[in-house]
C-alpha positions as CSV (number, residue, x, y, z in Angstrom):
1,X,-116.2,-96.6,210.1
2,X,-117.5,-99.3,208.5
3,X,-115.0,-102.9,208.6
4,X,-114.6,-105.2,205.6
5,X,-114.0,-108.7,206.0
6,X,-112.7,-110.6,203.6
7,X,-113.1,-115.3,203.6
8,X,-111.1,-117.5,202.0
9,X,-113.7,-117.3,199.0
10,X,-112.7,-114.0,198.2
11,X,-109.5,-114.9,197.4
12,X,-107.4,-116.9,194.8
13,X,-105.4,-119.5,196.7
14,X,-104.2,-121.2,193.9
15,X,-101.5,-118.7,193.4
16,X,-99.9,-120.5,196.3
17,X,-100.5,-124.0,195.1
18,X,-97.2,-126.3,195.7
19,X,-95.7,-123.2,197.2
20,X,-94.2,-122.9,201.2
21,X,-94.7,-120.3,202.9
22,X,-92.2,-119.3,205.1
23,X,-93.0,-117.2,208.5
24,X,-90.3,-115.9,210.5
25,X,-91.3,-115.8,214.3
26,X,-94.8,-117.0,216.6
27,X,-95.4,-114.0,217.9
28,X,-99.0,-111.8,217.9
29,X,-98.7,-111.6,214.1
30,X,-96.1,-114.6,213.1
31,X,-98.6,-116.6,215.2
32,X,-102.2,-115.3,213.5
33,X,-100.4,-115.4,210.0
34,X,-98.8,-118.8,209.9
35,X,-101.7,-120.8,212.0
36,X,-104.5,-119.1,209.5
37,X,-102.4,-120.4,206.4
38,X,-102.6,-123.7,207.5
39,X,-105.9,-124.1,208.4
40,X,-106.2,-122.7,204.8
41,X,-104.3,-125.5,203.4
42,X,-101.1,-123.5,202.5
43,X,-97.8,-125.8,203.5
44,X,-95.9,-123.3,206.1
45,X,-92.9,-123.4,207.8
46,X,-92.3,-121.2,211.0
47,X,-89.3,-120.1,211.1
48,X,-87.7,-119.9,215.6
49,X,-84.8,-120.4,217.5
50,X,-84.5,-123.5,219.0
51,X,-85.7,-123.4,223.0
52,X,-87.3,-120.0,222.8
53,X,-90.6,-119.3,224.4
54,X,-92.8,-120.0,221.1
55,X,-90.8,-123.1,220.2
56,X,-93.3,-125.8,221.8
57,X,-96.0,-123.5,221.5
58,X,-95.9,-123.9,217.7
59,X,-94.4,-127.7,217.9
60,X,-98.2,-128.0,219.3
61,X,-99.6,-126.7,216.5
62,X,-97.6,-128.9,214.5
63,X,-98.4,-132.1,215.6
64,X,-101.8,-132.1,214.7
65,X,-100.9,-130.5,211.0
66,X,-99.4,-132.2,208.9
67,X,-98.8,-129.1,206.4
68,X,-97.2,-126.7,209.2
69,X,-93.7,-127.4,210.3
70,X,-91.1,-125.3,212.5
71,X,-87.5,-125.1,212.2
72,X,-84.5,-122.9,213.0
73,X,-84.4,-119.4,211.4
74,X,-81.5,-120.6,209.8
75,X,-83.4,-123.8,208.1
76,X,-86.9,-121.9,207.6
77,X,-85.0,-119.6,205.1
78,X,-84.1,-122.5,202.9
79,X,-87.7,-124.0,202.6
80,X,-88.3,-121.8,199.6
81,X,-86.8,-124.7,197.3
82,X,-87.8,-127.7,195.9
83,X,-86.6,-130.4,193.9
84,X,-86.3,-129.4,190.4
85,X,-86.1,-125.4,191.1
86,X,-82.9,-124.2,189.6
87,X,-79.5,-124.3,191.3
88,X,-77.5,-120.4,191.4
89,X,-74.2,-120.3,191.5
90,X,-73.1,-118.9,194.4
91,X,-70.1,-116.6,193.2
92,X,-69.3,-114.3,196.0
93,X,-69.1,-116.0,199.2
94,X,-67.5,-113.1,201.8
95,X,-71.1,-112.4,202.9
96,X,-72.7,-115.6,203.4
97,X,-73.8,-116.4,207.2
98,X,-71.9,-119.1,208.8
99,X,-74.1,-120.9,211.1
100,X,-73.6,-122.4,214.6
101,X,-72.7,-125.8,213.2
102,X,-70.5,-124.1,210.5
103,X,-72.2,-124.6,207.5
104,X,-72.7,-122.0,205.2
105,X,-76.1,-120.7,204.0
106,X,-75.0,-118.3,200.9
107,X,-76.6,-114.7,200.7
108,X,-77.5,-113.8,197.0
109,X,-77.2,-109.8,196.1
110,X,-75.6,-107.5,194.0
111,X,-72.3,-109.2,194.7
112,X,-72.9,-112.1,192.9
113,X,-73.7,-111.0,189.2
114,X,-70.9,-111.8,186.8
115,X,-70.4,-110.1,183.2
116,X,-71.8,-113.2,181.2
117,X,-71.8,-111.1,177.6
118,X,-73.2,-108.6,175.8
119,X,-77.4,-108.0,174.2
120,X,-75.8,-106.3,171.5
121,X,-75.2,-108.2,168.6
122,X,-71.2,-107.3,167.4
123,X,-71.5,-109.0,164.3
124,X,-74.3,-108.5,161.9
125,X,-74.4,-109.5,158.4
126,X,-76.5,-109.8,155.2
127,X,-76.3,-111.6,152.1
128,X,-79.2,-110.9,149.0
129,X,-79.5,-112.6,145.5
130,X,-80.8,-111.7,142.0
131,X,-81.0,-114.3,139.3
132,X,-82.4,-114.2,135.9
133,X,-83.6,-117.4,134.4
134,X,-84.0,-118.1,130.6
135,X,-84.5,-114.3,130.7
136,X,-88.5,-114.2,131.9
137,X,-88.0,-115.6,135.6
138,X,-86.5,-113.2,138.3
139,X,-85.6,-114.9,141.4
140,X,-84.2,-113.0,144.7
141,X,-83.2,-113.9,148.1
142,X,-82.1,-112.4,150.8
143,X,-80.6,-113.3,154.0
144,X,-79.5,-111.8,157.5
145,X,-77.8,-112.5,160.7
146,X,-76.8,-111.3,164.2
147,X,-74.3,-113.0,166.4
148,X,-72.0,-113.0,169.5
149,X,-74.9,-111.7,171.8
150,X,-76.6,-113.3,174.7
151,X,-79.9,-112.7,176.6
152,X,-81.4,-114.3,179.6
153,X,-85.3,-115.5,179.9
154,X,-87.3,-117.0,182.9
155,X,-89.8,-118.5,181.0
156,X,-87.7,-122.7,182.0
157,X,-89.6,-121.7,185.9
158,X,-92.7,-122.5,184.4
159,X,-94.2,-119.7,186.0
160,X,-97.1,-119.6,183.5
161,X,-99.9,-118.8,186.1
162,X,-97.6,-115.6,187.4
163,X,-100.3,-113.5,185.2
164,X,-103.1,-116.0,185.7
165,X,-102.3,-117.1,182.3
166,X,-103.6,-120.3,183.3
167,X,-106.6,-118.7,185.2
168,X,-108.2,-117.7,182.6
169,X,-107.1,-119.7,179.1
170,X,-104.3,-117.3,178.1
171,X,-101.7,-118.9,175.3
172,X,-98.3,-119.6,176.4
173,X,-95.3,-121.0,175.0
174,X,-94.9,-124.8,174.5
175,X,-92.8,-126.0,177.1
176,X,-91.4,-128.9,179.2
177,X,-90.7,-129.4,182.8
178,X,-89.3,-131.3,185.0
179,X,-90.7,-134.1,187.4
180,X,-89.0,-137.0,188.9
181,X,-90.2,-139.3,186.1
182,X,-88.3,-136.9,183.8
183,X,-85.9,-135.1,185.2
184,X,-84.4,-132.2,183.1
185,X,-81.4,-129.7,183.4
186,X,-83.0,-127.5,181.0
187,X,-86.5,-126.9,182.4
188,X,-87.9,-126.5,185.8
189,X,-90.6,-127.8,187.8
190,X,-93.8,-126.4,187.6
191,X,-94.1,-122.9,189.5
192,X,-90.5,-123.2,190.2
193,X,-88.2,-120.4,191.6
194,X,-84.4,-119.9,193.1
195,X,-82.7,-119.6,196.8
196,X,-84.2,-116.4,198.3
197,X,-82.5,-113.3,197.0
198,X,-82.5,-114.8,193.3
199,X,-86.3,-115.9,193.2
200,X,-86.0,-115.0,189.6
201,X,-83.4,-116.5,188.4
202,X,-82.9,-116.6,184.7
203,X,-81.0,-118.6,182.3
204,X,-78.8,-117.6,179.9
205,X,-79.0,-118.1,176.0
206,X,-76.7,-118.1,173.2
207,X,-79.2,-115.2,170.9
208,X,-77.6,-116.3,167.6
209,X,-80.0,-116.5,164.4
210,X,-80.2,-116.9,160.5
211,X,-83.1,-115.6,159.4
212,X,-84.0,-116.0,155.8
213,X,-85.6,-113.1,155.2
214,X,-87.8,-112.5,151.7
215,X,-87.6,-115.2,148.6
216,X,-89.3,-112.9,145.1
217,X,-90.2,-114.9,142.2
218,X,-91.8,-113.5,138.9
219,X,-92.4,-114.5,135.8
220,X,-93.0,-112.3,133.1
221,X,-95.1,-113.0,129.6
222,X,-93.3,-113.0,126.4
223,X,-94.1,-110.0,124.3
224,X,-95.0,-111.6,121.4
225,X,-97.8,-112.9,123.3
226,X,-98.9,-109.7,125.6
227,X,-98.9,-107.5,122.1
228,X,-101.7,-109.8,120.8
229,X,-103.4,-108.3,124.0
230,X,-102.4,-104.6,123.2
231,X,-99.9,-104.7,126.4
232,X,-96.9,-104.0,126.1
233,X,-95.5,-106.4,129.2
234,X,-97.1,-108.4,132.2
235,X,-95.5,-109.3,135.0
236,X,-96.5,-111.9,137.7
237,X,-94.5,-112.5,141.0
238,X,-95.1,-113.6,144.2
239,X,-92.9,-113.1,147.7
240,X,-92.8,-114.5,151.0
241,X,-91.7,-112.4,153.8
242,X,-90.1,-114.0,157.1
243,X,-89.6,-117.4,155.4
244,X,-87.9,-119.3,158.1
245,X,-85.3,-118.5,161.3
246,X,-82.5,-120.8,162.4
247,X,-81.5,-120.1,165.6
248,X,-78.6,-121.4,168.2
249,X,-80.3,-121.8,171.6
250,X,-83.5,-119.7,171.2
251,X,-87.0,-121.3,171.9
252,X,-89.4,-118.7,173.0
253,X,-91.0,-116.4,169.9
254,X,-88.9,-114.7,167.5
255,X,-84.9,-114.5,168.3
256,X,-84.6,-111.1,167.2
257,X,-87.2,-109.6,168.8
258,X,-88.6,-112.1,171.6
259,X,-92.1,-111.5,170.2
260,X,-94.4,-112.7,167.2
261,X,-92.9,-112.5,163.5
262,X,-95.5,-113.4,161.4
263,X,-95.0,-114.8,158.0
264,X,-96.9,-112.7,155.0
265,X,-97.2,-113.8,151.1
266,X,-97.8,-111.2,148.3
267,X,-99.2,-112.2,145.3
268,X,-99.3,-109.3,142.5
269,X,-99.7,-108.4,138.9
270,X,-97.9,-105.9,137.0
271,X,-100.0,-104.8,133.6
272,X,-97.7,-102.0,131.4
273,X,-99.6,-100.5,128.5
């Protein structure tokens, strides 16, 4: 049976750009997996207990790589953090580990989701127009509205090359992030993520939006002046569809539908013989 090998050339290590890895144990595989990442340029941390048999083994490693460090278990399952990834809450505490020195390193599962609100909007409404003016102009508007839902979006980790987005050119959303020149509360670093066990973590949004829906003009000729033509009336009018959304806390796309709403004009003419 024929082997493959695959080299560092055949594979995309940007994906792991600014990123720790963390590798729990040194032995036959911990020792082959963390040692190769290194010499790959990939920041690892090895994860032991103190005193054990691999402990100065790896510490040897270490000292002459700068991007490969080893700490307690306990420690190495931290690492995945960095300033400016998001902070969870951690809400139910009766299974986090208590270590030797008794700190407390909290566990993130099921246990820990809270009922923040509901998707569904419970209050929709509408509101539409008709006005006349000096009897040849018809103007119409019409609005609509959901409120009192929420929804939760990722897209503040700055996780843009998850897809290879970046890769290869793709279009993202506009977006800030934080650095220590500009700190933020609202966006995360670049390629951020959460504590493990909430890697994902999302961020809630207030889903609330106006959207003013369709504006109709027309205009239609007097007849006096159409009958000259041998028509008996002509109507022009123009509308504009998806005019313009107002929403609460909602950046990314469309609020009511987290996608593209695209904006269309009509322009038509109505002949009556």
């Amino acid at each position: 049976m024929a082997i493959k090998k695959y080299y560092d050339s055949d594979c995309n290590l940007g994906v792991l750009d600014g990123k720790t890895v963390a590798v729990i144990g040194f032995g036959s595989q911990g020792h082959a997996h963390s040692e190769n990442l290194a010499e790959s340029g990939v920041n690892v941390v090895v994860g032991l207990r103190k005193g054990s048999a691999h402990w100065e083994k790896a510490s040897e490693f270490a000292a002459t790589h700068e991007n490969f460090k080893v700490m307690e278990v306990e420690e190495a399952a931290k690492v995945g953090q960095k300033p400016g990834d998001p902070k969870v809450e951690n809400y139910y505490t009766a299974d986090d580990k208590i270590n030797a020195d008794g700190s407390r390193t909290p566990v993130y599962n099921d246990n820990d989701k809270q009922f923040l609100g509901t998707t569904n909007a419970p209050v929709r409404w509408s509101l539409r127009n008709e006005f006349t003016i000096l009897k040849n102009i018809d103007f119409s508007f019409n609005l609509y509205s959901y409120m009192g839902h929420k929804s939760l979006e990722g897209y503040y980790l700055n996780n843009d090359n998850g897809g290879s987005l970046m890769t290869y050119g793709f279009n993202t959303f506009k977006k800030d992030y934080w650095t220590p020149e500009n700190p933020s509360n609202t966006y995360a670093r670049l390629e951020a993520q959460g504590p493990d066990g909430a890697t994902g973590a999302q961020r809630l949004h207030n889903r609330n939006f106006i959207r003013l829906d369709n504006i109709s003009l027309a205009y239609t000729l007097p007849q006096k002046l159409t009958k000259k033509w041998q028509i008996d009336r002509v109507k022009l009018y123009t509308t504009v569809r998806n005019v313009a959304t107002w929403a609460a806390d909602w950046e990314y796309a469309d609020p009511e539908t987290g996608g593209l709403a695209t904006r269309t004009y009509t322009f038509g003419l109505n002949l009556t013989f």
